[in-house]
C-alpha positions in Angstrom: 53.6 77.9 95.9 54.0 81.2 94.1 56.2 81.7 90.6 57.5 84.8 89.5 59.4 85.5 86.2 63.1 86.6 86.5 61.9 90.1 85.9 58.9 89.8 88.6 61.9 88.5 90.9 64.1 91.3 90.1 61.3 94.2 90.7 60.5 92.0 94.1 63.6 92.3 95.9 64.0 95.9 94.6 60.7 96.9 96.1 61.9 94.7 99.5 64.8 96.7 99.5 63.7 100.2 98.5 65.6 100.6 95.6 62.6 101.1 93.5 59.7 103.4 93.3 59.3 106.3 95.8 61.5 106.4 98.7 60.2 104.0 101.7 62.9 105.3 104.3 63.5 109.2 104.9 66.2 110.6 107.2 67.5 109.5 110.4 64.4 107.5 111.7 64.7 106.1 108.1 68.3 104.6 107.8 66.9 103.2 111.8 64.0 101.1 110.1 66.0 99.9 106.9 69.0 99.1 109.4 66.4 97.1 111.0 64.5 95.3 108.1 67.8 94.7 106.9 69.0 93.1 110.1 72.5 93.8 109.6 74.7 95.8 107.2 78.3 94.9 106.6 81.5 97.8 107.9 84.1 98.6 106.3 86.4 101.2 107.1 87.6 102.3 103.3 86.4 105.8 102.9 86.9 107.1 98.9 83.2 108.1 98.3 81.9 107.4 101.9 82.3 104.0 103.7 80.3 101.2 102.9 77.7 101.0 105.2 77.2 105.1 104.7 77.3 104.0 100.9 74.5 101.6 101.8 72.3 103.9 103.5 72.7 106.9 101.1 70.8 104.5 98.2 67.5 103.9 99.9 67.2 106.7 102.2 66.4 110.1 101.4 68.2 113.0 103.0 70.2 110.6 104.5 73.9 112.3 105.7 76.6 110.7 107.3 76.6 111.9 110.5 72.9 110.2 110.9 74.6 107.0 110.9 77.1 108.2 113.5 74.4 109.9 115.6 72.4 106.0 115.6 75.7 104.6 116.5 77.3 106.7 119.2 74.9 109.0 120.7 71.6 107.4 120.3 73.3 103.7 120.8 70.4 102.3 119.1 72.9 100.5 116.7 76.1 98.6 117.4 79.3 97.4 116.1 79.4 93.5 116.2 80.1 90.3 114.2 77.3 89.1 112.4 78.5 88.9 108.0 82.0 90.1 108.8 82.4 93.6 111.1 78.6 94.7 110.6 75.9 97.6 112.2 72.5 96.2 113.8 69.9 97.1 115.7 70.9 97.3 119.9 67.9 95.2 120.9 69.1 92.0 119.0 72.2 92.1 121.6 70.5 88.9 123.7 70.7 86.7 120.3 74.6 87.1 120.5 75.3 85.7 123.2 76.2 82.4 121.9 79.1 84.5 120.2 80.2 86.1 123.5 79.8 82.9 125.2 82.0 81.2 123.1 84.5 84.7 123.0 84.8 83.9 126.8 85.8 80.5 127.2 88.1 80.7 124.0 89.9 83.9 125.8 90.0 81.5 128.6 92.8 79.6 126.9 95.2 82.6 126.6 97.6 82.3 129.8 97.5 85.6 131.2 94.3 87.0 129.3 92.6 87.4 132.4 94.9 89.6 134.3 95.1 91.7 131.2 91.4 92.2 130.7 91.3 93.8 134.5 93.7 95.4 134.3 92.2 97.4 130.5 88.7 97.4 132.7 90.1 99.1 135.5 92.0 101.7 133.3 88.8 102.7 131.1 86.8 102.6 134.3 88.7 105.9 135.7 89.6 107.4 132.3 87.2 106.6 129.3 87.1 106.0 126.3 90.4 104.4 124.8 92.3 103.0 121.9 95.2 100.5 121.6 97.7 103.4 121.3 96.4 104.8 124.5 96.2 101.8 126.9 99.3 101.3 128.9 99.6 98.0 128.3 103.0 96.9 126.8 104.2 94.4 125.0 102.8 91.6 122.5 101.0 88.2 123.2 100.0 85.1 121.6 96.2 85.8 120.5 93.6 85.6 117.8 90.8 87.5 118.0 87.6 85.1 118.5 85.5 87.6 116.6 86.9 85.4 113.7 87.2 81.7 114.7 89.4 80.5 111.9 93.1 80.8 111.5 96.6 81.3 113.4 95.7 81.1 116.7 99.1 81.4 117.6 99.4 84.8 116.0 101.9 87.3 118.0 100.0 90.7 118.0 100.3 93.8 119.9 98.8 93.2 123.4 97.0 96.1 124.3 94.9 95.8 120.7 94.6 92.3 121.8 92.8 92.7 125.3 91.0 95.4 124.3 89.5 93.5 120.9 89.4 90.2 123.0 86.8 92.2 125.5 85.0 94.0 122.9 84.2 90.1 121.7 83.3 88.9 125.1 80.6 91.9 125.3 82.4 93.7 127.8 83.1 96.9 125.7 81.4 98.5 123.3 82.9 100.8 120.1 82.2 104.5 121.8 83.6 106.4 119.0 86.0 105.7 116.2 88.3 108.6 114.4 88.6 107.5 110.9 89.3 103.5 111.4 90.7 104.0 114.5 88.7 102.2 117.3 87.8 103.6 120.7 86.6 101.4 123.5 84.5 101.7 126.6 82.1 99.5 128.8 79.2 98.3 127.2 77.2 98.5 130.8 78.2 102.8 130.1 76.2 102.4 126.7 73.6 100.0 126.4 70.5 99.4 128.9 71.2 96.9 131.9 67.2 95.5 130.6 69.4 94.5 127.3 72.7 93.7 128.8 70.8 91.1 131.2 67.7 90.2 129.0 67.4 86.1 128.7 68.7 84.7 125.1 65.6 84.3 122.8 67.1 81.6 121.4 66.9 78.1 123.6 70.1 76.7 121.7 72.4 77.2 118.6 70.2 75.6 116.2 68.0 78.2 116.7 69.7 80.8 116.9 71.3 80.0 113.1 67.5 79.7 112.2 67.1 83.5 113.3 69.9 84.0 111.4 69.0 82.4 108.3 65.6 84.4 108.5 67.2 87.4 108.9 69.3 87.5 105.8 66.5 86.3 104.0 64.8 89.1 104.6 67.2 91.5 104.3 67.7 90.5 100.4 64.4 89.9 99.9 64.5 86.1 97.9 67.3 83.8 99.0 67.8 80.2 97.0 68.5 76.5 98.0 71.9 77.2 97.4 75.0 77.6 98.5 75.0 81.6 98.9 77.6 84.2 100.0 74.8 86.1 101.5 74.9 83.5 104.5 78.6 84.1 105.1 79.3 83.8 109.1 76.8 81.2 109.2 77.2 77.4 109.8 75.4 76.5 107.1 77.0 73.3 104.7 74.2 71.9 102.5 72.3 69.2 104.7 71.6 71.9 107.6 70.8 74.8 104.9 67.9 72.4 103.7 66.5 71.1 107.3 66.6 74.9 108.6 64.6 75.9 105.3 62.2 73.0 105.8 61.7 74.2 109.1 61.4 77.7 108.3 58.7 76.8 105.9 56.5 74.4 107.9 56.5 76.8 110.7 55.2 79.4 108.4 57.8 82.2 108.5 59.0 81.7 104.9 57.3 80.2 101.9 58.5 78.4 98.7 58.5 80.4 95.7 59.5 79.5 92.0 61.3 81.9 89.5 61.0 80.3 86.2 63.9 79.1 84.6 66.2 79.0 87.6 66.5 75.7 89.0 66.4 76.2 92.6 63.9 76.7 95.0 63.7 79.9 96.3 63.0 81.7 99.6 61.0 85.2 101.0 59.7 85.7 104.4 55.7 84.7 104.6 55.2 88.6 106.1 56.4 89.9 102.5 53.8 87.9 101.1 51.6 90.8 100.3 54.6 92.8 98.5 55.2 89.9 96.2 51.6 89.7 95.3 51.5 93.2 94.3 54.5 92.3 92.3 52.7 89.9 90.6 49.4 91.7 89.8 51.5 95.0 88.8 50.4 96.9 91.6 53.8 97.3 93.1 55.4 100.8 92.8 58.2 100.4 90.5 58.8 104.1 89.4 62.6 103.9 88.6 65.2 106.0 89.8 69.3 105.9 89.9 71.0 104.2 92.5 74.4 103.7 93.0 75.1 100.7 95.4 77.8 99.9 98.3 80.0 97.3 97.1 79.1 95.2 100.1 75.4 96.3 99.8 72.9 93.5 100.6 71.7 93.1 97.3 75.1 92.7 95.9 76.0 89.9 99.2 75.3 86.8 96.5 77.0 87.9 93.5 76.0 84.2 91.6 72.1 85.2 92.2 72.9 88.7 90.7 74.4 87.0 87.6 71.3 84.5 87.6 68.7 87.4 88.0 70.1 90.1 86.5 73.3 88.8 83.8 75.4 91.4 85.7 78.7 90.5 87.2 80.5 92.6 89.4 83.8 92.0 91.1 85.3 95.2 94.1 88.6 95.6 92.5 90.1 97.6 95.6 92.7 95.0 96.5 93.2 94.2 92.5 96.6 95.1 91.3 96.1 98.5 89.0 97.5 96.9 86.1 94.5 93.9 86.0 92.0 96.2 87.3 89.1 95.7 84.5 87.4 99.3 85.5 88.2 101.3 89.1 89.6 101.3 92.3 85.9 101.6 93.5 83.7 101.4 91.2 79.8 101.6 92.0 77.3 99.5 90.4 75.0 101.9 88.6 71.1 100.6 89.0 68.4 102.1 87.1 65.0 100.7 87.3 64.8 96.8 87.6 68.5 96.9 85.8 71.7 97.4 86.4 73.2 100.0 83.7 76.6 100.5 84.4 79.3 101.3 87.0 80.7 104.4 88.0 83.9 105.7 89.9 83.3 109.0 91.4 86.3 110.3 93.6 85.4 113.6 96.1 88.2 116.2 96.2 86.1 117.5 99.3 89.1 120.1 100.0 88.0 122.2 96.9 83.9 120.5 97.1 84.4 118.8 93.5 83.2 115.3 92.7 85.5 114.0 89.9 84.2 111.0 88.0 87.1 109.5 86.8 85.2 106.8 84.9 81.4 105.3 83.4 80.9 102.3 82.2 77.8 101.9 80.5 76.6 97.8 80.0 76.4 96.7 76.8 72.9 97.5 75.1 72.3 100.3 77.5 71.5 103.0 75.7 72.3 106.4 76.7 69.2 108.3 76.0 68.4 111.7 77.4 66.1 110.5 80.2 69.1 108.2 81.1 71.3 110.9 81.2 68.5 113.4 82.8 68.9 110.6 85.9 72.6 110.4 86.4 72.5 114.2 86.3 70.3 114.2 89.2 71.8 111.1 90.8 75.3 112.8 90.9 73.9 116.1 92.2 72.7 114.3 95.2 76.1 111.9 95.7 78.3 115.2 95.3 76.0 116.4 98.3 76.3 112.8 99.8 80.3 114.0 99.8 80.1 117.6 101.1 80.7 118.4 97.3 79.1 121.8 95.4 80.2 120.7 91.5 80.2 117.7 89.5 83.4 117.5 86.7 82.5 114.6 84.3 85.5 113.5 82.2 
């Protein structure tokens, strides 16, 4: 069993995550391979400095643009909209996992009188005209319906039924996102868009149990060290206390994760056995850890369990978009700033892209940061690149 030092386990998932020391992904092929260490990352459809998971990409890869992620999405299909933590963006080839959701999406669909007739009738329509959203399918009228994408809640909820169908066959696997204009949805038929080899291909997974196991390995390794703990970074996940400790234990004896200590910190924690190597450079200081300025997604995968940032790093951070202005503590979205193994500040940075001028409306530094000139020298050249990131020419600091 390895131990690490909380600063030996900060500068490890930084390295796992290429936050630190020269850029790991570049470009298009780039924000592919993070996508896929990563497993998963997390949509959102607010756009004020770029959406989330564009956010996201823009810190690790270099030279990433948005339209990469759109390209991957929509005209290279090897990514997909899906469940997995919330509305997330993975990898095409891990469609067979799913299929416990769809499964389930089916026969809870099933319940809906009339559901049925509805779905053929959406098929039939985007079979002879395309692509289509909930304003454009002729489908009146509202129905009793929850979306099983979510299966908690009013499931006597009245909605609209044409977003209804159309969301209720997106869940069963049927459709696919082909496009979306802003947050705006459009759906087609997921035999149109992803290979018949992956639309028919056997689940890897002989039963639930092991599909959560997948899971569980997956977000592991997409924040690099994951504790015995309840955790936020497991959110979709079936995962109450008893179960979180038996699919650990039998992560570990299996050999795809092993044990680690991080001194002072209670719990056990968790990295996956082919990271191994990574952490030992950690440990022996031959890890790159040249440090640069990153300014992270709120939803980024490092920031997914918020209680292991303030154990790690003593930085709390709370997305005040749906605060009320006059108990906002900083921004409407704000950033966190990281620089090297710490996190500095935050930052609100608001693109007027009619007129190409990134305004940053507010910094604030943490307390004992001090605002030196190489400090300064690296939010320069940070903000450079997000005004690019925005379709921005000039930078007006106030």
């Amino acid at each position: 069993m390895l131990t690490l030092s909380i600063e030996q386990a900060r500068q490890f998932i930084l390295a796992k995550q290429g936050l630190i020391g020269t850029y790991r992904f570049t470009g298009k092929d780039g924000a592919y391979r993070y996508i896929r260490q990563a497993g998963c990352i997390q949509y959102d459809p607010v756009d004020v400095c770029g959406k989330n998971a564009e956010l996201t990409l823009q810190s690790r890869v270099k030279g990433f643009r948005k339209c990469m992620l759109e390209e991957l999405l929509y005209a290279d299909r090897k990514l997909v909209d899906y469940a997995d933590k919330e509305l997330s963006i993975w990898p095409v080839e891990d469609w067979p996992y799913f299929s416990f959701y769809r499964d389930r999406s089916l026969a809870l669909g099933a319940s809906f009188d009339g559901i049925e007739e509805l779905k053929e009738k959406a098929k039939s329509y985007i079979r002879e005209n395309g692509p289509v959203c909930s304003d454009e399918l002729p489908i009146e009228g509202e129905i009793f319906w929850h979306s099983s994408m979510h299966w908690s809640g009013n499931w006597n909820k009245k909605s609209q039924a044409a977003r209804s169908v159309l969301e209720q066959l997106y869940t069963d696997g049927e459709l696919v996102i082909h496009h979306k204009k802003g947050s705006r949805k459009y759906y087609d038929l997921a035999k149109r868009h992803i290979p018949k080899s992956i639309l028919d291909a056997e689940n890897p997974c002989k039963n639930e149990e092991e599909f959560i196991s997948w899971r569980v390995l997956r977000r592991i390794g997409a924040v690099g060290l994951l504790w015995d703990k309840s955790s936020t970074a497991y959110l979709g996940i079936d995962l109450k206390a008893e179960k979180r400790k038996n699919v650990l234990e039998e992560l570990t004896v299996s050999g795809r994760i092993i044990p680690v200590i991080v001194e002072g910190l209670k719990p056990l924690f968790y990295c996956l056995s082919s990271d191994e190597n990574l952490l030992r450079s950690v440990l022996d200081g031959s890890a790159d850890l040249k440090p640069r300025m990153v300014f992270l997604a709120p939803l980024d995968p490092l920031m997914w369990d918020k209680a292991l940032i303030r154990s790690l790093w003593d930085f709390t951070y709370s997305w005040e978009i749906y605060t009320p202005k006059d108990k906002r503590k900083y921004g409407y979205y704000t950033l966190p700033i990281l620089y090297g193994d710490r996190f500095v500040g935050r930052i609100e940075a608001i693109p007027d892209r009619k007129n190409g001028i990134l305004n940053v409306s507010g910094i604030w530094w943490e307390a004992g940061v001090r605002q030196t000139k190489k400090l300064e020298d690296a939010l320069d050249r940070k903000l450079k690149r997000f005004a690019e990131f925005n379709d921005c020419r000039e930078v007006i600091r106030r």
